[in-house]
C-alpha positions in Angstrom: 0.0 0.0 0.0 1.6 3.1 -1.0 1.8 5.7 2.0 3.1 8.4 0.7 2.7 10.0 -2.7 4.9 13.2 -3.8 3.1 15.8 -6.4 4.7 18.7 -8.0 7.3 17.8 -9.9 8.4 19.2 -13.6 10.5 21.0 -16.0 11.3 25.0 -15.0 13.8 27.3 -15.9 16.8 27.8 -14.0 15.9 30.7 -11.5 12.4 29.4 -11.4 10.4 27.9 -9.2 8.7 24.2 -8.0 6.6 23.8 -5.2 6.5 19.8 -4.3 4.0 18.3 -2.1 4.3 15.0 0.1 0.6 13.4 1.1 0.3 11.0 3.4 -3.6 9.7 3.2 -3.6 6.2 4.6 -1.6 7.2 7.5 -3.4 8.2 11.1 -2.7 11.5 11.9 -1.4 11.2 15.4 1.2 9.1 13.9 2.1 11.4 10.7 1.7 14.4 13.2 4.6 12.1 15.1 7.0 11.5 12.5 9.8 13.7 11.1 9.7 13.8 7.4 12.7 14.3 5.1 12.9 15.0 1.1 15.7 13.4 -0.3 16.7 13.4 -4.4 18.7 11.4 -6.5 20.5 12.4 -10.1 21.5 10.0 -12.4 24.4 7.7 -11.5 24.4 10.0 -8.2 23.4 8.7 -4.5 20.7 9.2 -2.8 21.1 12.7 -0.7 19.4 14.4 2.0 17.8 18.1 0.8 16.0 19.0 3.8 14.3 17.8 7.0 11.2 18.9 9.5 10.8 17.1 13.1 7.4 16.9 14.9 8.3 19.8 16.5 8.8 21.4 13.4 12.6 22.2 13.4 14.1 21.9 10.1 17.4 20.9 8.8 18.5 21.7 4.9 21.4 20.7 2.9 24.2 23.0 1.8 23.0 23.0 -1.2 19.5 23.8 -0.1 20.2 26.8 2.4 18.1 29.7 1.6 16.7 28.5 -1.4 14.6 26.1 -0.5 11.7 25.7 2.4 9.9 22.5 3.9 7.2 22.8 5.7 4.4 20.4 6.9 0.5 20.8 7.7 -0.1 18.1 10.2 -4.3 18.7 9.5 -3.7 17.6 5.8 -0.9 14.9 6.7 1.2 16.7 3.6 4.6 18.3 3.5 5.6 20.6 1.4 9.4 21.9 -0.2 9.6 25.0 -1.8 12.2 25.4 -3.9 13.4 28.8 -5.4 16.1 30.3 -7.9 16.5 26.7 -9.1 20.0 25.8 -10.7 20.2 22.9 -13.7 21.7 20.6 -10.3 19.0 20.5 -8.8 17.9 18.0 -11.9 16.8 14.7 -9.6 13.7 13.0 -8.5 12.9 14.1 -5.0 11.5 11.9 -2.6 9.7 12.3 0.5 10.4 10.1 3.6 9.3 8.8 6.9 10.6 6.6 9.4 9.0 3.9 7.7 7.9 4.9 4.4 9.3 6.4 1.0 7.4 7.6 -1.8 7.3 6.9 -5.6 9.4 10.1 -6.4 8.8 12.9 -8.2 10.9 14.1 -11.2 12.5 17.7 -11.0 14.1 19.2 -14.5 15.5 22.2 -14.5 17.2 23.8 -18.0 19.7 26.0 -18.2 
């Protein structure tokens, strides 16, 4: 049973703009409202890497790569999480995931041209 489902992926411009979303619909709230949920991504023939994190209590944690650029947040109500991403560069090219202690979603393909 698939848990969590990413949306919001695509091709932009470099300096543009993507706005993914992470839903969780099967899972009871008290336990998504529980769990700290991560957005990884992965390039091609490149491993697996964190991009940013939000606890339970809602502290966050971003890459490097991510600082200032990018913003997760998470609406506990909706069981979603969302990552902003702005001024996109053509490395940010991956499929983002979204990720629980338990769970991973399908992925969702982020292009960005140059």
């Amino acid at each position: 049973q698939v848990q969590l489902v990413e949306s919001g992926g695509g091709l932009v411009q470099a300096g543009g703009s993507l706005r993914l979303s992470c839903k969780a619909p099967r899972m009871i709230l008290s336990v998504f409202s529980g769990e700290d949920i991560e957005w990884y991504r992965q390039a091609p023939g490149k491993q697996r890497e964190l991009v940013a994190g939000i606890t339970s209590d809602r502290v966050t944690k971003y890459a490097d790569s991510a600082k200032g650029r990018f913003t997760i947040s998470r609406n506990n109500g909706k069981r979603t999480s969302d990552l902003q991403m702005n001024s996109l560069k053509p490395e940010d090219t991956a499929v983002y995931y979204c990720h629980t202690r338990l769970y991973w979603g399908q992925g969702t393909q982020v292009t960005v041209s140059s």
